[in-house]
Each structure stands twice: as C-alpha cells, then as structure tokens.
N, C-alpha and C positions, 0 to 999 in steps of 0.2 A: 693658145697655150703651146708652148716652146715640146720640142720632145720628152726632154729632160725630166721637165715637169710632169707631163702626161706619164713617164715612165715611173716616176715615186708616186706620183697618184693612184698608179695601178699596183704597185708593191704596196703600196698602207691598204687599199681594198681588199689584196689575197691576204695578209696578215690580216686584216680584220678575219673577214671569213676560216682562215685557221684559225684565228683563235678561240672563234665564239664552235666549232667545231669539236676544238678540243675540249672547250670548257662544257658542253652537251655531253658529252663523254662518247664523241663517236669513234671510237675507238677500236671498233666493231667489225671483227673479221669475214669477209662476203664471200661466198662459193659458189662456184658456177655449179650450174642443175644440170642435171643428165639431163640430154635433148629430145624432147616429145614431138617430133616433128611430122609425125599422122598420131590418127586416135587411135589406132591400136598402141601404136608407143607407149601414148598419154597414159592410154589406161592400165597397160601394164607397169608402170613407172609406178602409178598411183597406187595400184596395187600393192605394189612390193613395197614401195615407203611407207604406205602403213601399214603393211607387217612389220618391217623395221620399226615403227614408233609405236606400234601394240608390245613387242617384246621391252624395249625400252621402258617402258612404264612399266614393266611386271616386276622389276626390283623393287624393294622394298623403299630405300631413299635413293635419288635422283645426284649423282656425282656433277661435280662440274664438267667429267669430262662426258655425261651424258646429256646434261644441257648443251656443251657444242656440238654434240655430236645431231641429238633432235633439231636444233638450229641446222645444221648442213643439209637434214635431210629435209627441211620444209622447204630448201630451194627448189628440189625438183618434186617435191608435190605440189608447189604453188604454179609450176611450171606445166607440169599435166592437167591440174583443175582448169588452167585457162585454158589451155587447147580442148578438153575435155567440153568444156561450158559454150567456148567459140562452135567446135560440131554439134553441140546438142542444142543451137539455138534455133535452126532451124527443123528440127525434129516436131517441134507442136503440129507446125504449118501442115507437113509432111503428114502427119497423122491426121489429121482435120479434114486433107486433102482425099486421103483414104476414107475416112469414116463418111463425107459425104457422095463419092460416088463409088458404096458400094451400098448407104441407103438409095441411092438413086439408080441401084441397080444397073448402073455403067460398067457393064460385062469387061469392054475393050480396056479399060483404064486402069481399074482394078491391079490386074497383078504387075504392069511396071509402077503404079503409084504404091502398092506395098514393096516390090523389091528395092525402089526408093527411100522407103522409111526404115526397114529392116536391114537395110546395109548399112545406117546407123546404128540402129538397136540393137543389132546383136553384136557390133564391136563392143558396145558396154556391157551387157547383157544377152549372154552367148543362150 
C-alpha cells in the first residue's frame, strides 16, 4: 500500500472513531484530581471530597452546575480510593502477621509487626 493510500486509510479510521465519539455523546468535560501521592494525602483528599459532596447534596434540587461540579470532584475521590485501597491491601497480611505471633507469644516480633500494621492504621484511622 502506496503512502498516500495508508494516509486516507488512517483519516477515514480517526473520522470513523470521531464520529462514532461524538455520536456516544462524549462530549464530556475531564478534570485532573488533586494528587494523592501518599496515604495520608489520599485520605485527606477523600475526606474533604466528601464533605464537598455531603454539602452538595443538602440542597434541595441538584443544579446543573452542581452535577459538574460533583463530577469534578469524584476525580479526586476516585483518585484517593485507589491509593487508599492500593496501601490498605496489604494491611490484612500485616495484621494476621500480628494476631499470630502475639498468640504465639513471640515477645521479639510483636511490637515492630504492630508498628508495621499501625503505621497504616492510623493514617486511615487516627
């Protein structure tokens, strides 16, 4: 296939894709999240956006400009849940680790396997 060719091949493909695009209606304005980039961040982030979307719902009827407005801020809740969910994935372990060697009465283990699991814990829960 000649360039030429290759090159209107590739314009009728991105118009396809614009089109079927716009006719989805993506239309749809995207907003960068405030960045959670440790779990204290995340979870103060998390925090404060949903106070933001607690107060937002306490009006009576929902404005359009308070649906963009809850849209803008589920970017950076969506943004803290994952980092939030990414550190609490290994907290089970962490605590499992705990729970069996302080039944096993493992004196030495004990307290860096708790300040291990509680330097998670209480970033979420102070």
């Amino acid at each position: 296939m000649t360039t030429r060719r290759r090159a209107l091949a590739l314009a009728c493909l991105l118009g396809l894709a614009a089109g079927q695009a716009a006719a989805s209606g993506d239309d749809v304005t995207h907003y960068p999240a405030k960045p959670s980039e440790t779990l204290a961040e995340a979870v103060a982030n998390f925090s404060e956006y949903n106070r933001l979307l607690v107060d937002l719902l306490a009006t009576p009827e929902l404005s359009d400009t308070d649906l963009e407005r809850i849209h803008q801020l589920t970017y950076t809740l969506e943004a803290a849940l994952e980092k939030i969910n990414a550190a609490m994935g290994p907290l089970p372990e962490k605590l499992e680790r705990l729970h069996l060697a302080s039944e096993g009465q493992e004196r030495s283990r004990v307290p860096g396997l708790a300040r291990s699991y509680l330097e998670t814990a209480q970033t979420v829960v102070p």
